[in-house]
C-alpha positions in Angstrom: 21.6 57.3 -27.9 20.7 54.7 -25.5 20.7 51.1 -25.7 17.2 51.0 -25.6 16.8 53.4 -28.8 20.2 51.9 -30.7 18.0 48.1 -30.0 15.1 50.3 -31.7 16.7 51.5 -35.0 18.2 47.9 -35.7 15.8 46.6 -38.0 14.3 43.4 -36.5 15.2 41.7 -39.6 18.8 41.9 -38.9 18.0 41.2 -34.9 16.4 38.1 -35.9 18.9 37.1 -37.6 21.6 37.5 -35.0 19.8 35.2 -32.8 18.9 32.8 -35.3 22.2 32.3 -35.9 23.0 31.4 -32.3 20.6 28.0 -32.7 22.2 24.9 -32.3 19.5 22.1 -32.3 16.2 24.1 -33.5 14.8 27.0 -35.0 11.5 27.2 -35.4 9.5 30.3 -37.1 5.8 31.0 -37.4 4.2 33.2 -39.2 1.2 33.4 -42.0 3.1 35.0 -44.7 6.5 33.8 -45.3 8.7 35.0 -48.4 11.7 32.9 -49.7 14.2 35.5 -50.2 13.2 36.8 -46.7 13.6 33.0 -44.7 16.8 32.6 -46.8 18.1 35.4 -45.0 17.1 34.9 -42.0 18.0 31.3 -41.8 21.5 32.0 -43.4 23.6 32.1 -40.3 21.7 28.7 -39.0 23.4 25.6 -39.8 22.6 22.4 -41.4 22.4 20.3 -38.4 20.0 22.6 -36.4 16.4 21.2 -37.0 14.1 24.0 -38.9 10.5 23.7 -38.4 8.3 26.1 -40.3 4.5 27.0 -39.6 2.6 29.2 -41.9 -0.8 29.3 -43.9 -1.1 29.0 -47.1 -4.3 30.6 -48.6 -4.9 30.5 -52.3 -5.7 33.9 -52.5 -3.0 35.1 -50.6 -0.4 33.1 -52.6 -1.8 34.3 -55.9 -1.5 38.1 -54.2 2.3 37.4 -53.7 2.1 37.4 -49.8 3.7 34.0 -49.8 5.7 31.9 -51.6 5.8 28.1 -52.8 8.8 28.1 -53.1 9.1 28.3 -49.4 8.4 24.2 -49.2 11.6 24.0 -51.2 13.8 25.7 -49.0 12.7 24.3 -45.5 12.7 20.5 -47.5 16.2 21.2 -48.8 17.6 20.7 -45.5 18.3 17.8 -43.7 15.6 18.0 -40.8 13.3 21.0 -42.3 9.8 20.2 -42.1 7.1 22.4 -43.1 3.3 22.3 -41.3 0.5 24.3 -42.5 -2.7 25.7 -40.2 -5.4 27.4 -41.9 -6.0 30.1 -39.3 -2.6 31.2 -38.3 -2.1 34.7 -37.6 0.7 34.0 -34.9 4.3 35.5 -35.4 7.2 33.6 -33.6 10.5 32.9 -33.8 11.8 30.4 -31.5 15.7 30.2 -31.0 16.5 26.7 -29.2 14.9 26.7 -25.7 16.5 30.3 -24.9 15.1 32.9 -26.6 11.6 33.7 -28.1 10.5 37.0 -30.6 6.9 37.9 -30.7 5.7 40.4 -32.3 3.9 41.6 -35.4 5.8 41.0 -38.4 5.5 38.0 -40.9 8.6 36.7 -42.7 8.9 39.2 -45.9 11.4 41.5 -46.6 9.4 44.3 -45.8 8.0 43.4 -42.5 11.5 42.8 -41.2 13.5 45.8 -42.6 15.1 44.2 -45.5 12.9 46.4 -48.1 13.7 50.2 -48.4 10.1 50.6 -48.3 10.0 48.6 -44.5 6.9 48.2 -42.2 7.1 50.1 -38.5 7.1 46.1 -36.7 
């Protein structure tokens, strides 16, 4: 298998997480639907003196369909510099690593978008 295609199979969820973990003053992730379970995991490499900023929408529709969570505020304000904005029109997906490196692409932050479900979306 090339590198290419072994890049391919990794589910981006665990990618993501990889270069997450390489953040030493901020990670920032944007995306319109953002799970709890799924940031925790992708945040869990990252440590407590790296600045996490969080953009996301919050719809009250789409929080009373499950495609976000509440709880979400706790997580980014239980760390030291977490800070949470909200923009009514987001459909952006981004995670920024630092100055270095930058993902975009189509998956929001939920288990199933980034491989973490065994029912996963094709990102």
């Amino acid at each position: 298998m090339s590198d290419q295609a072994a890049v391919l199979a990794e589910p981006i969820g665990e990618a993501l997480t990889a270069w997450a973990s390489t953040a030493r003053e901020r990670l920032t992730i944007v995306a319109p639907f953002i799970k709890r379970k799924a940031i925790e995991r992708l945040a869990s490499g990252v440590g407590p003196a790296v600045r996490l900023t969080v953009v996301t929408r919050w719809r009250v529709e789409e929080i009373c369909a499950g495609v976000s969570d509440l709880d979400v505020l706790d997580f980014v304000g239980g760390r030291p510099s977490g800070r949470l904005l909200l923009h009514p029109s987001l459909h952006a997906k981004v995670v920024l690593v630092d100055d270095a490196v930058a993902c975009v692409g189509s998956a929001n932050i939920t288990d199933a978008a980034l491989g973490f479900a065994s029912a996963a979306n094709l990102e």
